[in-house]
mmCIF file of the N, C-alpha and C atoms, coordinates in Angstrom:
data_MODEL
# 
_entry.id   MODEL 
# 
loop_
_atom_site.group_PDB 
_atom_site.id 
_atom_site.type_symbol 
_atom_site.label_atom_id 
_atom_site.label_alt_id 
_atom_site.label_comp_id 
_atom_site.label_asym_id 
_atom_site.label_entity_id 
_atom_site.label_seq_id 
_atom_site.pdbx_PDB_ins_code 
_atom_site.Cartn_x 
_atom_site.Cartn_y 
_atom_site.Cartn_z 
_atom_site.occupancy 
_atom_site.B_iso_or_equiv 
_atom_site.pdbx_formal_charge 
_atom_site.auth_seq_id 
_atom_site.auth_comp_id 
_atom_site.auth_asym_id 
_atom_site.auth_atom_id 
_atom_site.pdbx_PDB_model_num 
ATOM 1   N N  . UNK A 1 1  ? 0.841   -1.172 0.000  1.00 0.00 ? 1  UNK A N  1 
ATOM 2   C CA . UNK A 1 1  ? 0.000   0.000  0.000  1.00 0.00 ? 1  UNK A CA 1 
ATOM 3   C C  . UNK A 1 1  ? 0.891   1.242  0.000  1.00 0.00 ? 1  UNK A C  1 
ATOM 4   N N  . UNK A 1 2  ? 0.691   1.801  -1.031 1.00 0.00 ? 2  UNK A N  1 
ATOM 5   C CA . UNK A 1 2  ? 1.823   3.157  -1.158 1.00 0.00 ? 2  UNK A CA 1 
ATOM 6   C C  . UNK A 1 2  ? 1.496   4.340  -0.478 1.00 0.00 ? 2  UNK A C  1 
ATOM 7   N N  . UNK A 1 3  ? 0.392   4.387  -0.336 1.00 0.00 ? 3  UNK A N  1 
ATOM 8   C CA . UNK A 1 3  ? 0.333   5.518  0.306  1.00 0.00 ? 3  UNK A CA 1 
ATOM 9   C C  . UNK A 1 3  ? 0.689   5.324  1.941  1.00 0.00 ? 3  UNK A C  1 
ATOM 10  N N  . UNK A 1 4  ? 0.530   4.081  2.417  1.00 0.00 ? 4  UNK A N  1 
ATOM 11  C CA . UNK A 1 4  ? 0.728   3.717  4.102  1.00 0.00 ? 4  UNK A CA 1 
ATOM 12  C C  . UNK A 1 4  ? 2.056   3.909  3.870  1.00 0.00 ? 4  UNK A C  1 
ATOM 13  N N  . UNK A 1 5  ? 3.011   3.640  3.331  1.00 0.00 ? 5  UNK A N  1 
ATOM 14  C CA . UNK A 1 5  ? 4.406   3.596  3.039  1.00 0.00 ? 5  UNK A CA 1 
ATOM 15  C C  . UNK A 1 5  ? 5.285   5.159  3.093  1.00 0.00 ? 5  UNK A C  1 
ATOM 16  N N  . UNK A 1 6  ? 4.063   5.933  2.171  1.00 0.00 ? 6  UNK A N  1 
ATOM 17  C CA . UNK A 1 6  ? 4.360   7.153  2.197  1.00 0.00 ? 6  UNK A CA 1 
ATOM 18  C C  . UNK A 1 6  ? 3.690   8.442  3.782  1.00 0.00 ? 6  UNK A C  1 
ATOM 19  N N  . UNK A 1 7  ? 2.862   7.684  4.408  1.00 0.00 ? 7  UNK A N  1 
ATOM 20  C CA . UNK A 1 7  ? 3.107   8.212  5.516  1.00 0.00 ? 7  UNK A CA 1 
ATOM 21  C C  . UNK A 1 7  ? 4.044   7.891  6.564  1.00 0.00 ? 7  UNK A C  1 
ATOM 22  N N  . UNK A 1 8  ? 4.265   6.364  6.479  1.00 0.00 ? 8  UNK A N  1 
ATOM 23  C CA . UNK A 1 8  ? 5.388   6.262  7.361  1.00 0.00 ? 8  UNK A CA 1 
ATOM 24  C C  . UNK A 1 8  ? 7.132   6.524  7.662  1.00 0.00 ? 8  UNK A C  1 
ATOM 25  N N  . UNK A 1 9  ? 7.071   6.640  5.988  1.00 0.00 ? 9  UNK A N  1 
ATOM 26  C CA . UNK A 1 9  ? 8.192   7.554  5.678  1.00 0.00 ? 9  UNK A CA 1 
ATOM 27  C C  . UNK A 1 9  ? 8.364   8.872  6.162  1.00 0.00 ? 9  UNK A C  1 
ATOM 28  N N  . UNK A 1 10 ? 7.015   9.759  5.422  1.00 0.00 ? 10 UNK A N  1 
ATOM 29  C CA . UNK A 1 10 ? 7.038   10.904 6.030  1.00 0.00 ? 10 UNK A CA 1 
ATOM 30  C C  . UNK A 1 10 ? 7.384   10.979 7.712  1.00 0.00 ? 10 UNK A C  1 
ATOM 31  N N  . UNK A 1 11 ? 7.055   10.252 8.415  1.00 0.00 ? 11 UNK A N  1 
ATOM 32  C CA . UNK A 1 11 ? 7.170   10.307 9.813  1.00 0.00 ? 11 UNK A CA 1 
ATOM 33  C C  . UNK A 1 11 ? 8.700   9.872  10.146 1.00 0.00 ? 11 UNK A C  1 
ATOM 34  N N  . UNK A 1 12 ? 9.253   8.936  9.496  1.00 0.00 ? 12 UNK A N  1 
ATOM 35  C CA . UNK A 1 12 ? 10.545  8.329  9.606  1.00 0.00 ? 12 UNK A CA 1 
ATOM 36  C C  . UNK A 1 12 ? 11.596  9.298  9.790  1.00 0.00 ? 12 UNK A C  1 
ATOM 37  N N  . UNK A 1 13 ? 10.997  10.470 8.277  1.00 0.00 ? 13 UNK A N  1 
ATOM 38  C CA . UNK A 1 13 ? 11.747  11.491 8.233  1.00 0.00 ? 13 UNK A CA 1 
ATOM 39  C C  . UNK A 1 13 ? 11.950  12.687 9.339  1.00 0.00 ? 13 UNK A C  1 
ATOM 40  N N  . UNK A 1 14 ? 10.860  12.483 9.395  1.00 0.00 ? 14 UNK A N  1 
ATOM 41  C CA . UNK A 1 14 ? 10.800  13.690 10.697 1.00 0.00 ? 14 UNK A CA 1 
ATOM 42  C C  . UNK A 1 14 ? 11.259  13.970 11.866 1.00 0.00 ? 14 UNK A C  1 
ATOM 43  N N  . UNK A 1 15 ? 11.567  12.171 12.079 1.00 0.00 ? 15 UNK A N  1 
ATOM 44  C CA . UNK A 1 15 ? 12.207  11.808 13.272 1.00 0.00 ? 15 UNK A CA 1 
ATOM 45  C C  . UNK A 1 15 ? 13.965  11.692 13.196 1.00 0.00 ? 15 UNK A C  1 
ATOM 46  N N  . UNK A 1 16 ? 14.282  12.160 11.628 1.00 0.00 ? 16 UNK A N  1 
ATOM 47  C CA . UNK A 1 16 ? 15.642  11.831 11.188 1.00 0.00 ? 16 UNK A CA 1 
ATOM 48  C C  . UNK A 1 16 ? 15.825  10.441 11.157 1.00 0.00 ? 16 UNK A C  1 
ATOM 49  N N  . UNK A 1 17 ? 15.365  9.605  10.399 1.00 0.00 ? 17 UNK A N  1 
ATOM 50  C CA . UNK A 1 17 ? 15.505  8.246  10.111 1.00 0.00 ? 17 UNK A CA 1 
ATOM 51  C C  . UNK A 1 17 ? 15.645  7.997  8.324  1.00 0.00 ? 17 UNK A C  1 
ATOM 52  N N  . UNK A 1 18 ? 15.917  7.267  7.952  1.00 0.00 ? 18 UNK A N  1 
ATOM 53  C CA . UNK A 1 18 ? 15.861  6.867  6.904  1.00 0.00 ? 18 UNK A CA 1 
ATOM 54  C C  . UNK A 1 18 ? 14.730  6.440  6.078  1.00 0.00 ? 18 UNK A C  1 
ATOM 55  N N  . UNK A 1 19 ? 14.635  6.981  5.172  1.00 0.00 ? 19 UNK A N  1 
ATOM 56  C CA . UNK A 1 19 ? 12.830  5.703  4.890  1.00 0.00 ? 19 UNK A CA 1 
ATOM 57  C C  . UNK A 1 19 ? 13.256  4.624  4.305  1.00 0.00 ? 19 UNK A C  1 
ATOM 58  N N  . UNK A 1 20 ? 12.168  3.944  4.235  1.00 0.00 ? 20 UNK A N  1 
ATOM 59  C CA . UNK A 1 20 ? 11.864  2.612  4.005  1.00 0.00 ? 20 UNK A CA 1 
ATOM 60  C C  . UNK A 1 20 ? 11.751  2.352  2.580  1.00 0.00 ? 20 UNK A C  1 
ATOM 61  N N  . UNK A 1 21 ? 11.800  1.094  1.743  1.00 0.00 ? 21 UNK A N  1 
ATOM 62  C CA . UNK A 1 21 ? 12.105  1.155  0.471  1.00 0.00 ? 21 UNK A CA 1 
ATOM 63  C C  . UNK A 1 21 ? 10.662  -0.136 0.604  1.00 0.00 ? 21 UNK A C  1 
ATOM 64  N N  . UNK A 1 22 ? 10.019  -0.396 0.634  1.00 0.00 ? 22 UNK A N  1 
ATOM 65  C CA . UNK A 1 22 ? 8.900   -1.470 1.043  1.00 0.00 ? 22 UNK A CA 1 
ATOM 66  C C  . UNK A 1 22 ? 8.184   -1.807 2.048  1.00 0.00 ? 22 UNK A C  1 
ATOM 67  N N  . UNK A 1 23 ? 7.077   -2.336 2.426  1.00 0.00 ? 23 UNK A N  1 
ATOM 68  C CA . UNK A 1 23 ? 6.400   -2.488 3.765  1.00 0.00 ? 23 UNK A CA 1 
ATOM 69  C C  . UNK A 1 23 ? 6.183   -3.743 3.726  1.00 0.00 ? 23 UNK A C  1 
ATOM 70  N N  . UNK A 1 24 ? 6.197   -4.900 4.968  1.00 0.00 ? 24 UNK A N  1 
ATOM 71  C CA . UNK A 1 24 ? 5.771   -6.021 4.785  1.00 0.00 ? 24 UNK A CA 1 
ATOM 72  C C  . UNK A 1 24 ? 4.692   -6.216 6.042  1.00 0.00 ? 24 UNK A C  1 
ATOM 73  N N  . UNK A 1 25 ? 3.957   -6.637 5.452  1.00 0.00 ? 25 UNK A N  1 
ATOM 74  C CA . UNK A 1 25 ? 2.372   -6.998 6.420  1.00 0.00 ? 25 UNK A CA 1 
ATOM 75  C C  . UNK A 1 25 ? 3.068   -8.037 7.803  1.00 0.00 ? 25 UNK A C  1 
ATOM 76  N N  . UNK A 1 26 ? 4.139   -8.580 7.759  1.00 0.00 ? 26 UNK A N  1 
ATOM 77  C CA . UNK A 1 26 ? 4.623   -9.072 9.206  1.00 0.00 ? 26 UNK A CA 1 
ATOM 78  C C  . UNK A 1 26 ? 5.003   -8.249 9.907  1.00 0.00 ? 26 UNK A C  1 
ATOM 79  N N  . UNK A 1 27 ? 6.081   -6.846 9.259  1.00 0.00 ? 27 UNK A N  1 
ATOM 80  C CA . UNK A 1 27 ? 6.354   -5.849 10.038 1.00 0.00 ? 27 UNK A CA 1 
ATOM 81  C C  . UNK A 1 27 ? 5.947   -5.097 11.560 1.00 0.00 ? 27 UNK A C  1 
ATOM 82  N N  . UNK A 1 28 ? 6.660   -5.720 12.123 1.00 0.00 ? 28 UNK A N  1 
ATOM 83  C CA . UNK A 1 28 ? 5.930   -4.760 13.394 1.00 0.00 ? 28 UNK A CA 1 
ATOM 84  C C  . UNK A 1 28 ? 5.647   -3.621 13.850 1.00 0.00 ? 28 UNK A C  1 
ATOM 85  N N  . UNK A 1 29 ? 5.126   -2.857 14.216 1.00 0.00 ? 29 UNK A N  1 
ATOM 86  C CA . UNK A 1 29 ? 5.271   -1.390 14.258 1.00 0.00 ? 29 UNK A CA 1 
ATOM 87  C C  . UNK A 1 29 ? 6.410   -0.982 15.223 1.00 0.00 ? 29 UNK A C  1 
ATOM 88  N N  . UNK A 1 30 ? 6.501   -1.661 16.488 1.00 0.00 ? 30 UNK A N  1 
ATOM 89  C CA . UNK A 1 30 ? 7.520   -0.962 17.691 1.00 0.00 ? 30 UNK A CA 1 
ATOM 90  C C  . UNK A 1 30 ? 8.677   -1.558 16.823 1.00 0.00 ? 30 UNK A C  1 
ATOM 91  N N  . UNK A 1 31 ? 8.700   -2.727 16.999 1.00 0.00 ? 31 UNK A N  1 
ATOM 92  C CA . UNK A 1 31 ? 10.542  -3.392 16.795 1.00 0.00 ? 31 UNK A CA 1 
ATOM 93  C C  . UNK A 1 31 ? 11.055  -3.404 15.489 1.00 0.00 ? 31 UNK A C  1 
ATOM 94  N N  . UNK A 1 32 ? 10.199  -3.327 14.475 1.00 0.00 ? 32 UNK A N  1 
ATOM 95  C CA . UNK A 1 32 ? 10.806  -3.460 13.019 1.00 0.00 ? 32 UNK A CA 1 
ATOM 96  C C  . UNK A 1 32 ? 10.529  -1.990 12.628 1.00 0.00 ? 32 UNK A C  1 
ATOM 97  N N  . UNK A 1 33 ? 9.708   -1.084 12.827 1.00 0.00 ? 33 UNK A N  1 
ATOM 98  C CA . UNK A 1 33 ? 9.660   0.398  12.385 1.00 0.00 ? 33 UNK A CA 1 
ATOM 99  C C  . UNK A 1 33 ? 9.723   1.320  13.435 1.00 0.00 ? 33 UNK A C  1 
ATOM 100 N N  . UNK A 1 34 ? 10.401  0.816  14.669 1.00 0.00 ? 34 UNK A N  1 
ATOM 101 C CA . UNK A 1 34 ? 10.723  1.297  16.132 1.00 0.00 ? 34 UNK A CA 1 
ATOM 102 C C  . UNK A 1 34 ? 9.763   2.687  16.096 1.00 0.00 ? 34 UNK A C  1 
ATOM 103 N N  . UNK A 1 35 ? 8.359   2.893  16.023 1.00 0.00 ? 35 UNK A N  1 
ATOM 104 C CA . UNK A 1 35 ? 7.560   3.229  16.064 1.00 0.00 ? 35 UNK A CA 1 
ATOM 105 C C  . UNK A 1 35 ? 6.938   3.534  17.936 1.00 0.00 ? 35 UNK A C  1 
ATOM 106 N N  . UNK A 1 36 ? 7.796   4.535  18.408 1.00 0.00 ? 36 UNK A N  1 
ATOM 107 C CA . UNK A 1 36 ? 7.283   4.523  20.008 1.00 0.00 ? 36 UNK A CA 1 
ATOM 108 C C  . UNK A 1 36 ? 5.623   5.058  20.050 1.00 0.00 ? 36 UNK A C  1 
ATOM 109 N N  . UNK A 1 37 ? 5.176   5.266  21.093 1.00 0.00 ? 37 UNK A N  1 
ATOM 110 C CA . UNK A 1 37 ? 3.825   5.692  21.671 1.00 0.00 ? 37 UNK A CA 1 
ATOM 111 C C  . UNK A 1 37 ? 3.449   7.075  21.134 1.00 0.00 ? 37 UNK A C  1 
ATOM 112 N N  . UNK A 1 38 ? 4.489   8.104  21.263 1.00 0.00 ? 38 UNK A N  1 
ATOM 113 C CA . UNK A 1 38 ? 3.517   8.955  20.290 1.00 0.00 ? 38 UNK A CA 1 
ATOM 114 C C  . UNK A 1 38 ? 3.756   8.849  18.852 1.00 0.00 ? 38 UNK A C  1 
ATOM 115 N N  . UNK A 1 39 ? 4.291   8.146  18.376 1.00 0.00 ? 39 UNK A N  1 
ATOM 116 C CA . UNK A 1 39 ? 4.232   8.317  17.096 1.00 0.00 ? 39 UNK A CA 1 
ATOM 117 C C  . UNK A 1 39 ? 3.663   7.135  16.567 1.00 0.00 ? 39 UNK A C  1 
ATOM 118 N N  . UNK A 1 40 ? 3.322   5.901  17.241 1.00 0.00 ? 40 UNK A N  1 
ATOM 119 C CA . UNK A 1 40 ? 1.917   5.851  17.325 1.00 0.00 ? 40 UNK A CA 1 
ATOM 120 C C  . UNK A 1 40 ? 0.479   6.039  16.840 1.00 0.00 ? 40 UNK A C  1 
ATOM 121 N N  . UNK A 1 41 ? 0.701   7.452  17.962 1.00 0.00 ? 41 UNK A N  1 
ATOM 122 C CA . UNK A 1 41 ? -0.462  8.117  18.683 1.00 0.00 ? 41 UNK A CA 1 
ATOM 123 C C  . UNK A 1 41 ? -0.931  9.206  16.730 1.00 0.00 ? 41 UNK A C  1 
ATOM 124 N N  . UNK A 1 42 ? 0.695   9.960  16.288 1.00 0.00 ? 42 UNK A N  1 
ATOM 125 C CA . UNK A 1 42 ? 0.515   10.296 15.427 1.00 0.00 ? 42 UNK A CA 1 
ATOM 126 C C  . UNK A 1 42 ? 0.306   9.803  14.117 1.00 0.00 ? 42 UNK A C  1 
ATOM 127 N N  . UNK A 1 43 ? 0.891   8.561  13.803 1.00 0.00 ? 43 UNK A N  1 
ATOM 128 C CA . UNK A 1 43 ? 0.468   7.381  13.269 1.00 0.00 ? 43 UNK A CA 1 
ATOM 129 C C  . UNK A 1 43 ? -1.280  6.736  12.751 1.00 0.00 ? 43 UNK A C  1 
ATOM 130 N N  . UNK A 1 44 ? -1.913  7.035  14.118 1.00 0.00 ? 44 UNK A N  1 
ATOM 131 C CA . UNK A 1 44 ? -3.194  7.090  13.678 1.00 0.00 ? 44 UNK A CA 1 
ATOM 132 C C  . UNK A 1 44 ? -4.029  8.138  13.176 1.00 0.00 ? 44 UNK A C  1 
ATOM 133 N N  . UNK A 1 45 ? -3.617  9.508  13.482 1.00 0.00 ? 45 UNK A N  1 
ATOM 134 C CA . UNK A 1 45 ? -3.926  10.486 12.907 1.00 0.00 ? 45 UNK A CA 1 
ATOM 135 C C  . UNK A 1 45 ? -4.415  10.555 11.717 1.00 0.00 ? 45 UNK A C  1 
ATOM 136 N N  . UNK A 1 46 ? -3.231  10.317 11.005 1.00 0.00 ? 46 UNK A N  1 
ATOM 137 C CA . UNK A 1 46 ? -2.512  10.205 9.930  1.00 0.00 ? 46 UNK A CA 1 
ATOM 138 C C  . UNK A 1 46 ? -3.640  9.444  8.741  1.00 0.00 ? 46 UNK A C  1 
ATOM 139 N N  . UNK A 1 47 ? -3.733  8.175  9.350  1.00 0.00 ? 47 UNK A N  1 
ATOM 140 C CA . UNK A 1 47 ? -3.998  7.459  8.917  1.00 0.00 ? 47 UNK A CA 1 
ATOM 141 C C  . UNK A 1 47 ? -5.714  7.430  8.845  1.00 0.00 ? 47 UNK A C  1 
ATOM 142 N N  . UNK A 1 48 ? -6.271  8.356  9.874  1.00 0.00 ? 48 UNK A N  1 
ATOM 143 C CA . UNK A 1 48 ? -7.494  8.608  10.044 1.00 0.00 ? 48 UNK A CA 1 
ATOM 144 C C  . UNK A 1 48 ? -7.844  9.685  9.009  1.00 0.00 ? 48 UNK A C  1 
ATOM 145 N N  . UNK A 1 49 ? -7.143  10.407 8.930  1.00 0.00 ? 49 UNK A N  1 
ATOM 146 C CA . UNK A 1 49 ? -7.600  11.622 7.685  1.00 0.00 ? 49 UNK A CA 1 
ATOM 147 C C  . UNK A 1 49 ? -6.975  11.366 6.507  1.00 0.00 ? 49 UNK A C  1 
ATOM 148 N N  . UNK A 1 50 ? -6.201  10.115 6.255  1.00 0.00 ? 50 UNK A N  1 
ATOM 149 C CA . UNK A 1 50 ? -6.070  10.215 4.994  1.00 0.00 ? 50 UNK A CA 1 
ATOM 150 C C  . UNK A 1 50 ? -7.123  9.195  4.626  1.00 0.00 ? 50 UNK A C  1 
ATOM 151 N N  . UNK A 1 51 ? -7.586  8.258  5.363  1.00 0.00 ? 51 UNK A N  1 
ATOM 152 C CA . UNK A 1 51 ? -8.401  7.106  4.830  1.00 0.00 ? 51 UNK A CA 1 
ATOM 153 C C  . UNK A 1 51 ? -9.991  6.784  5.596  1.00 0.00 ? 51 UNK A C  1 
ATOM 154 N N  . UNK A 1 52 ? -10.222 7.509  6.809  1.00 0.00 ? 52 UNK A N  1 
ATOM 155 C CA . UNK A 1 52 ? -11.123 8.113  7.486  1.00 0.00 ? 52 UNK A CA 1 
ATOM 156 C C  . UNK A 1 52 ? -11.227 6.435  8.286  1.00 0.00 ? 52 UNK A C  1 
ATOM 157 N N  . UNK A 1 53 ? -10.315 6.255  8.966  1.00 0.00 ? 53 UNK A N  1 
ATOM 158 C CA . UNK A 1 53 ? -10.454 4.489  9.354  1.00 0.00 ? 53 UNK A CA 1 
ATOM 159 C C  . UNK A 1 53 ? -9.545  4.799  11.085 1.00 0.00 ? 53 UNK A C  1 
ATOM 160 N N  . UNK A 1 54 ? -10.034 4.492  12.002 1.00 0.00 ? 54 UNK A N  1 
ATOM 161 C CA . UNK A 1 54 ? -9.873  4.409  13.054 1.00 0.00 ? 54 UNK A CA 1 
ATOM 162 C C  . UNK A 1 54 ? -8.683  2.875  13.270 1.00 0.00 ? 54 UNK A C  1 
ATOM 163 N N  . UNK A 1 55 ? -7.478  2.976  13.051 1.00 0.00 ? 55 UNK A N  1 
ATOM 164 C CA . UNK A 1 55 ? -6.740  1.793  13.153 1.00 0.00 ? 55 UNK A CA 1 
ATOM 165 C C  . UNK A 1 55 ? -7.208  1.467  14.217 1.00 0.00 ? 55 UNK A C  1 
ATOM 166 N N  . UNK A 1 56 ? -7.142  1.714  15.915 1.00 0.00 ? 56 UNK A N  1 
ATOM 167 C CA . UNK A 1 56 ? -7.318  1.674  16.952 1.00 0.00 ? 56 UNK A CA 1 
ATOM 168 C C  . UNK A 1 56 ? -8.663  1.528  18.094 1.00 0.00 ? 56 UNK A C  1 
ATOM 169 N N  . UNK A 1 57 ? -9.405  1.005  16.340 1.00 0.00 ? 57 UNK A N  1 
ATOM 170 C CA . UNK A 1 57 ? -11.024 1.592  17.389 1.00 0.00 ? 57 UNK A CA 1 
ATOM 171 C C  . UNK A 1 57 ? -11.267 0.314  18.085 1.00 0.00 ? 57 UNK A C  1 
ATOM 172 N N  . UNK A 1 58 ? -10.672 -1.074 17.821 1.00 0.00 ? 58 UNK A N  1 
ATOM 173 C CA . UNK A 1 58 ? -11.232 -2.405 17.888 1.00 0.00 ? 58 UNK A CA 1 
ATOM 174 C C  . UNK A 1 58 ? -10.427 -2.785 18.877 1.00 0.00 ? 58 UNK A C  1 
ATOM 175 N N  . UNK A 1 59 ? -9.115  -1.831 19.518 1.00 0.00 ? 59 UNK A N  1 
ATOM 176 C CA . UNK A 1 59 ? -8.034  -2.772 19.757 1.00 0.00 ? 59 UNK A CA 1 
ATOM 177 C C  . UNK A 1 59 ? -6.535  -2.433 19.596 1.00 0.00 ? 59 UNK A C  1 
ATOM 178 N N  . UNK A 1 60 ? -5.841  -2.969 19.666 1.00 0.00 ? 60 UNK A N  1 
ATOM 179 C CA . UNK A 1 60 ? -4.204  -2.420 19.545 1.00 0.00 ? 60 UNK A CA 1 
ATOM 180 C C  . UNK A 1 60 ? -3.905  -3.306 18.246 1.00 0.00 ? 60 UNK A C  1 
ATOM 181 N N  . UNK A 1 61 ? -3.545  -2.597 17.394 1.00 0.00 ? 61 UNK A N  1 
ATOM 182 C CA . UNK A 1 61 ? -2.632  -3.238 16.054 1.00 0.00 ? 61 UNK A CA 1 
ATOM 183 C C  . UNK A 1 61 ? -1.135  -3.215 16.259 1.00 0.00 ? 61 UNK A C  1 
ATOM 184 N N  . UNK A 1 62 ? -0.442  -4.609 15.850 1.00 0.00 ? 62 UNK A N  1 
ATOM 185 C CA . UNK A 1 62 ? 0.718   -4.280 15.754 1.00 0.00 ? 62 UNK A CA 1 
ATOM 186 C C  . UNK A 1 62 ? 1.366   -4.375 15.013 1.00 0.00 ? 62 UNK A C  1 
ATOM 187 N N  . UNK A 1 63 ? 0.713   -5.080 13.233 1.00 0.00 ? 63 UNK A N  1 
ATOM 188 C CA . UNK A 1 63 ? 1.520   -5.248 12.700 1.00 0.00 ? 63 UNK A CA 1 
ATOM 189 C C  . UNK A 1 63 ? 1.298   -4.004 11.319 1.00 0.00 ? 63 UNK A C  1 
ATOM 190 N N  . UNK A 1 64 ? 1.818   -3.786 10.167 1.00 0.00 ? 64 UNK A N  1 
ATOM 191 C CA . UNK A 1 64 ? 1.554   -3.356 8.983  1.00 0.00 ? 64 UNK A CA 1 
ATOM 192 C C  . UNK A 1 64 ? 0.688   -4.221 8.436  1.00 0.00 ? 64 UNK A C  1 
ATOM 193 N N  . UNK A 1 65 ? 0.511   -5.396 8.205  1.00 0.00 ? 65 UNK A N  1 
ATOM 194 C CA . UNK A 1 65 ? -0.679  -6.116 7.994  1.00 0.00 ? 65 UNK A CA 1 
ATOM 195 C C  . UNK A 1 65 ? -2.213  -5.812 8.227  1.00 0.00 ? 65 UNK A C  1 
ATOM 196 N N  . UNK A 1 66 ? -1.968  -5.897 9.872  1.00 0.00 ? 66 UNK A N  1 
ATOM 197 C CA . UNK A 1 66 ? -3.145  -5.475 10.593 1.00 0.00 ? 66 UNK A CA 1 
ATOM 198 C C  . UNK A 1 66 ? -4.167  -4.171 10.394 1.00 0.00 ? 66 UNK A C  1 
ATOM 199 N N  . UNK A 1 67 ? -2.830  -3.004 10.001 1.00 0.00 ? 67 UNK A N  1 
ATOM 200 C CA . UNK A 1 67 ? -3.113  -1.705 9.657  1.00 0.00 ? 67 UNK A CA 1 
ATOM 201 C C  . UNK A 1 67 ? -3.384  -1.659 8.144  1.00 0.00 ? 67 UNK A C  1 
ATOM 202 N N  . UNK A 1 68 ? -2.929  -2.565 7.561  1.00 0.00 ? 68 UNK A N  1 
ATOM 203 C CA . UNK A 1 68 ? -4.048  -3.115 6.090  1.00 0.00 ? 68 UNK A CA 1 
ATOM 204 C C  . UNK A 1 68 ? -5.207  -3.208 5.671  1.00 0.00 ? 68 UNK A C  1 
ATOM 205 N N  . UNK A 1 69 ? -5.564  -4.170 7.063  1.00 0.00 ? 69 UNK A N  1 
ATOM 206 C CA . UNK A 1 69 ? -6.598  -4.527 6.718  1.00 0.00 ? 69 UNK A CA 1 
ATOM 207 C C  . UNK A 1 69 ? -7.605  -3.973 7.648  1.00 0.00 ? 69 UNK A C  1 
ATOM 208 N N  . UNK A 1 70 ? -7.190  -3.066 8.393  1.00 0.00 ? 70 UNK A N  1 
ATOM 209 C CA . UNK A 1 70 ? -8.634  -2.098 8.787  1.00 0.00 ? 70 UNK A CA 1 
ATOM 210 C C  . UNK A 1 70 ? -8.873  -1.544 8.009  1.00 0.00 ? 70 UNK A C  1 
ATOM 211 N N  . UNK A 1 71 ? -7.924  -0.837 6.909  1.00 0.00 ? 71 UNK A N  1 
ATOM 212 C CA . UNK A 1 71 ? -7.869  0.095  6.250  1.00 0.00 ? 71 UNK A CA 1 
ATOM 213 C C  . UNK A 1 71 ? -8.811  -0.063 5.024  1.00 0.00 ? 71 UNK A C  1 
ATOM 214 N N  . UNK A 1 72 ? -8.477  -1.448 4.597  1.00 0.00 ? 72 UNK A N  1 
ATOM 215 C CA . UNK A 1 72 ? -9.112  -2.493 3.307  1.00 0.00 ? 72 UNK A CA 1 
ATOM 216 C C  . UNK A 1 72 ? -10.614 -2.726 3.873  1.00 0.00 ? 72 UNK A C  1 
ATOM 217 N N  . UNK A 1 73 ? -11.043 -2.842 5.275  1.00 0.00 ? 73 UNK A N  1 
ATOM 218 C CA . UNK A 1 73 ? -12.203 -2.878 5.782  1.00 0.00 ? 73 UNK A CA 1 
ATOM 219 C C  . UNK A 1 73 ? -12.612 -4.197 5.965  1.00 0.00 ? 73 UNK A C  1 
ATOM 220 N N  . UNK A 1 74 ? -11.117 -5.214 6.340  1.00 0.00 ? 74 UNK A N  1 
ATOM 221 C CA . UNK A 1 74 ? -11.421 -6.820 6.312  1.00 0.00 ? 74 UNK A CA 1 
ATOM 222 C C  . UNK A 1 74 ? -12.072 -7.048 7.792  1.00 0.00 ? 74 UNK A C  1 
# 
């Protein structure tokens, strides 16, 4: 999903990180995109106004997968 890719980049960047060249649906958010609590927190934002989808409404997501498929509406 390119556009999930392209927000998490954007955020990567912000934090002075490198971006990412691919996303894989096993990916974790904390340990593989060391993704702490507020960014996160900003993470869902993000993801709420670009796609109007509450990652967080059901529950804690942790993977890029997971954040797929709320998104996809599975």
């Amino acid at each position: 999903m390119d556009q999930l890719l392209l927000i998490i980049n954007e955020m990567r960047e912000e934090d002075g990180r490198a971006p990412l060249e691919t996303l894989e649906d096993s990916m974790d958010l904390r340990e593989d995109l060391v993704l702490d609590s507020l960014m996160l927190a900003e993470l869902t934002v993000r993801i709420e106004s670009e796609f109007s989808v509450d990652i967080f409404e059901d529950g804690i997501v942790q993977t890029v997968g997971e954040i797929i498929a709320k998104i996809e509406g599975k």
